[in-house]
C-alpha positions as CSV (number, residue, x, y, z in Angstrom):
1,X,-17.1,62.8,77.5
2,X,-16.9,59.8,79.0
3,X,-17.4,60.1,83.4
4,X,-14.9,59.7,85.9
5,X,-15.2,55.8,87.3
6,X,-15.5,55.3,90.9
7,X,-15.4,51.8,92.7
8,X,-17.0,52.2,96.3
9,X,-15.6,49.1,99.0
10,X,-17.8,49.6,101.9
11,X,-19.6,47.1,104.4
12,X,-21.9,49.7,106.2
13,X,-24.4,49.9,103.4
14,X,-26.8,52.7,104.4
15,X,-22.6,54.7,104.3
16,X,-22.2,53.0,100.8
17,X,-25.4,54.5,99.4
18,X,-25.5,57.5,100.9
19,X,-21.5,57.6,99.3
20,X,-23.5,56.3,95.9
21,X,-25.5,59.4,96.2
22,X,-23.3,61.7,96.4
23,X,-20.8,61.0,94.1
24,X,-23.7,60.3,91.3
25,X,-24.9,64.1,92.3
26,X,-21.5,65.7,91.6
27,X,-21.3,63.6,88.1
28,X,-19.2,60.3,88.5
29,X,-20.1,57.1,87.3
30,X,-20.1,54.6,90.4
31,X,-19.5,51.2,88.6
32,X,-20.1,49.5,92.0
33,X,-20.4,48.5,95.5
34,X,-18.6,46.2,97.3
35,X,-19.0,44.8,100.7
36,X,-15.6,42.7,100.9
37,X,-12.6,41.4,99.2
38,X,-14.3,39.0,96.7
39,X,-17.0,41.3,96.0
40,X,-14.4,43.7,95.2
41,X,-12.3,41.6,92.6
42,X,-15.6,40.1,91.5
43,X,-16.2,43.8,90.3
44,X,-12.6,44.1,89.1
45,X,-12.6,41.3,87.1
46,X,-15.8,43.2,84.9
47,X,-14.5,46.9,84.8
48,X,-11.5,49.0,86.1
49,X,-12.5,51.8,87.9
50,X,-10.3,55.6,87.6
51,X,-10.9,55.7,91.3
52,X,-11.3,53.3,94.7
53,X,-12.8,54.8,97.6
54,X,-12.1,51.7,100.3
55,X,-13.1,51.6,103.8
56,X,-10.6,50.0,106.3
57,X,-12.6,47.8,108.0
58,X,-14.6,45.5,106.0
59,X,-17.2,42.6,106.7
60,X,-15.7,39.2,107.7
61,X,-12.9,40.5,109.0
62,X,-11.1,41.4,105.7
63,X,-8.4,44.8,105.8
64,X,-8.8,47.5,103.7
65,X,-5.3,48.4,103.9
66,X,-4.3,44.8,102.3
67,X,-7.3,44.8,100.1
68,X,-5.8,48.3,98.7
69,X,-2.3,47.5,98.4
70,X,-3.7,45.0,96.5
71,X,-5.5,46.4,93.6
72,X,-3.0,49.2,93.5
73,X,-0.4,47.2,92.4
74,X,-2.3,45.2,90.1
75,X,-4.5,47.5,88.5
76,X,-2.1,50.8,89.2
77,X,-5.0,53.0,90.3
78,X,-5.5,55.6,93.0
79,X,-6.5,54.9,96.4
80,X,-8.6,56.8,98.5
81,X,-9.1,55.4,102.1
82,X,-12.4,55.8,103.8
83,X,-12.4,54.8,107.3
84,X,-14.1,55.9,111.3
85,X,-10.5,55.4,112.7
86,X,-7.6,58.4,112.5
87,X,-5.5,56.9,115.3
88,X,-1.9,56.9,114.9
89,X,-1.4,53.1,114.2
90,X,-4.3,53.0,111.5
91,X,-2.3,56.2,109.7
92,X,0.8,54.7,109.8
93,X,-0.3,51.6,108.4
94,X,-2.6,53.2,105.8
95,X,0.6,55.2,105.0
96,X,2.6,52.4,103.7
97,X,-0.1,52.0,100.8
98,X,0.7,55.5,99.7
99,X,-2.8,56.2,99.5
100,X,-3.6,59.4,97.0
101,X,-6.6,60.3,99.9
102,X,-7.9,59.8,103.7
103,X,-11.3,60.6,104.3
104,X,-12.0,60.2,107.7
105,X,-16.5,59.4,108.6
106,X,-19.1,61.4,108.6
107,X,-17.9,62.9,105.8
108,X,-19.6,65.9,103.2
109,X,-20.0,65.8,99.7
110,X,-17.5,68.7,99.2
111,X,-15.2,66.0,101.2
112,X,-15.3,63.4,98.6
113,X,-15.3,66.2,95.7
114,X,-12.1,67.6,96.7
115,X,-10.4,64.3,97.6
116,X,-11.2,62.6,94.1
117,X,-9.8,65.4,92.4
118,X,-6.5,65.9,94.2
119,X,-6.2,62.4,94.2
120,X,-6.3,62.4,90.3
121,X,-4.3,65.2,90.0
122,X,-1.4,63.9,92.8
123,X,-1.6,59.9,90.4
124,X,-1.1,61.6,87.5
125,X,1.5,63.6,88.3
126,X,3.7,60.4,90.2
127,X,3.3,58.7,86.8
128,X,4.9,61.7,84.9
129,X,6.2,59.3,82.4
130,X,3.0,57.5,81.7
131,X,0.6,58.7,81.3
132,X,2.3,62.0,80.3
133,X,1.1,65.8,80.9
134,X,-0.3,68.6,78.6
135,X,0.1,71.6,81.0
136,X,-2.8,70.5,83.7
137,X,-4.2,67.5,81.4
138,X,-3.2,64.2,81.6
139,X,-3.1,61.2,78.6
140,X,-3.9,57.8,80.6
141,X,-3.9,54.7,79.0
142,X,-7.0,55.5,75.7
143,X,-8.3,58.6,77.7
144,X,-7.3,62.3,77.9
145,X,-8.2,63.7,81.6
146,X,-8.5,67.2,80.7
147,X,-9.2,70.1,83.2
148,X,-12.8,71.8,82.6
149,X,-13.4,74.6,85.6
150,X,-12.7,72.8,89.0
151,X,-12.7,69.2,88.1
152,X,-11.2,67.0,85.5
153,X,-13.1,65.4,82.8
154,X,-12.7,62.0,80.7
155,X,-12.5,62.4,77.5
156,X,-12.3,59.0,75.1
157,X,-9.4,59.7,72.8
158,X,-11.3,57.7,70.0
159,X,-14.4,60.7,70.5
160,X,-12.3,63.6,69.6
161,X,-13.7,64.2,65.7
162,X,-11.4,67.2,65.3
163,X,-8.8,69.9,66.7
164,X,-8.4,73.2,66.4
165,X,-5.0,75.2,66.8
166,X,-5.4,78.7,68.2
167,X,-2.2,80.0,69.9
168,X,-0.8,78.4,71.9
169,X,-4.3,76.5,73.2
170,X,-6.2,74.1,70.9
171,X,-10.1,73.6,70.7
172,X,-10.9,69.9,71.0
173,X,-14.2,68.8,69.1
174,X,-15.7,65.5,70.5
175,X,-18.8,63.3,69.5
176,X,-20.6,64.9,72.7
177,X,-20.3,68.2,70.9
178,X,-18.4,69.3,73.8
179,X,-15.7,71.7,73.0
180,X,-12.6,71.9,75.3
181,X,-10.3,74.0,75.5
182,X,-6.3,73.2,76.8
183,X,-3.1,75.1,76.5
184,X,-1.0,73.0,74.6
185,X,0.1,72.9,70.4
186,X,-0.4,70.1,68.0
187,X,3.1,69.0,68.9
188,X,3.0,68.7,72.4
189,X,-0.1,66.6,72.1
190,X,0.8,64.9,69.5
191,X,3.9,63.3,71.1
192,X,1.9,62.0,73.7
193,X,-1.8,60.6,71.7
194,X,-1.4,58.2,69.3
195,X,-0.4,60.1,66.5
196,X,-2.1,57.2,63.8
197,X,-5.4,58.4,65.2
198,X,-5.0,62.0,63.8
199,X,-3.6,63.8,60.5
200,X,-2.8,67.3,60.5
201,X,-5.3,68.9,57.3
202,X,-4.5,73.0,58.1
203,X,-2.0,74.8,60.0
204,X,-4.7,75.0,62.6
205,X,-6.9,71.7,62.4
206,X,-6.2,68.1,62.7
207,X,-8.8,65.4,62.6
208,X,-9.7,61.9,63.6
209,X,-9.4,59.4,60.6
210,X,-12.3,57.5,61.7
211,X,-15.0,60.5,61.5
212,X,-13.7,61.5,58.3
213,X,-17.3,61.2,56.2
214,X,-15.8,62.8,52.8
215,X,-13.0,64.8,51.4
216,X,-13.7,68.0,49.2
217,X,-11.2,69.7,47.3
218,X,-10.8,72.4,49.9
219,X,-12.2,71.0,52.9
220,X,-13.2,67.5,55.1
221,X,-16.8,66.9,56.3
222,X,-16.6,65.4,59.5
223,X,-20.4,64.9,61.6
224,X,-22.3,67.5,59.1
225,X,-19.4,69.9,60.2
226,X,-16.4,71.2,57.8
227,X,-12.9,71.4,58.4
228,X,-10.8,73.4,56.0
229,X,-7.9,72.1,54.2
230,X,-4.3,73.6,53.6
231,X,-2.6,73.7,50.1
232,X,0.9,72.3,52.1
233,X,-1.5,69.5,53.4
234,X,-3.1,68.5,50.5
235,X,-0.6,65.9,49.2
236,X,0.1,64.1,52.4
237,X,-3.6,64.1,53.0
238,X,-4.1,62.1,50.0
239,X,-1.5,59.5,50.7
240,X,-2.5,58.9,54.1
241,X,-6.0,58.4,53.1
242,X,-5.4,56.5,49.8
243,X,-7.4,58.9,47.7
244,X,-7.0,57.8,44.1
245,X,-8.6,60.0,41.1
């Protein structure tokens, strides 16, 4: 699993870190701090984040609100407005950024809990064609968000070793050894992962290509684990993975 990434643009420092802080305590990976605009694309330019918290008033004299609109249309990521000010002009302008959040300071940890989430949620669902949905999981880019208890987790696609079909909800095996469980069926998810990554070995399983470690008659042996193998499967499994006698 990988965590939710979190940029923090905020020129009151002893605010920034006590942000850091809390966002490190409820699990998200806080890739950096920025005091201003070029610190900000300075960041950028190394790593995109999932989220941006951004206050609206930054050191020498730089807006938030411009500074937003900014990276939102370049790196298509939600927005999430941190700011002192809730007056009527500062919301209207803030507004025209269609910002996925608002927190207004001093601000709790639950605050920036809930915001993050509903902000992730509310992106996802405005880019319904891409990335796409699996009930309440979303496919973004090389990353499956998928919805464990109250929050949603990142999960590399590439990390999955192997799938399990029960129902009408599949297991998902990663290199973590997490195990999550979504309501979907192989075909839904398959028409929205790259289906090159996976081939279908069972009624119920599918498995990652590149954790494949060897190939029984009956069965594949993926990280020390086994998966079984299907009669119906048994041909296509040998073409796709060039297994010559």
């Amino acid at each position: 699993m990988s965590k939710i990434k979190i940029l923090i643009v905020e020129d009151e420092l002893i605010i920034a870190e006590n942000m850091k802080e809390m966002l490190h305590e409820l699990e998200y990976d806080v890739i950096g701090v920025a005091c201003d605009k070029d610190e900000a694309e300075e960041i950028l330019k190394k790593e995109i984040p999932d989220v941006a918290l951004v206050d609206i008033q930054l050191r020498m004299g730089d807006d938030g609100i411009v500074l937003a609109e900014s990276v939102k249309e370049k790196y298509k990521l939600p927005i999430i407005f941190i700011t002192s000010h809730s007056d009527r002009d500062t919301v209207e302008r803030a507004k025209n950024v269609q910002p996925e959040g608002y927190i207004v300071k001093p601000f709790e940890k639950s605050d920036l809990y809930t915001s993050i989430e509903i902000a992730l949620s509310n992106f996802f669902r405005s880019k319904s064609t891409n990335p796409e949905k699996v009930e309440d999981n979303y496919f973004f880019k090389e990353y499956l968000f998928v919805k464990k208890k109250y929050q949603f987790e990142k999960l590399r696609i590439h990390d999955i070793m192997w799938i399990k079909s029960e129902g009408n909800y599949l297991e998902i095996h990663s290199l973590s050894n997490t195990k999550y469980v979504i309501r979907s069926t192989f075909n839904d998810l398959f028409r929205i992962i790259p289906p090159k990554i996976f081939i279908q070995v069972h009624k119920s399983y599918a498995v990652n290509f590149d954790h494949i470690d060897s190939v029984r008659p009956n069965e594949i042996v993926i990280s020390k684990e086994t998966v079984p193998i299907g009669k119906t499967f048994r041909e296509n499994i040998r073409n796709k993975l060039n297994i010559v006698n």
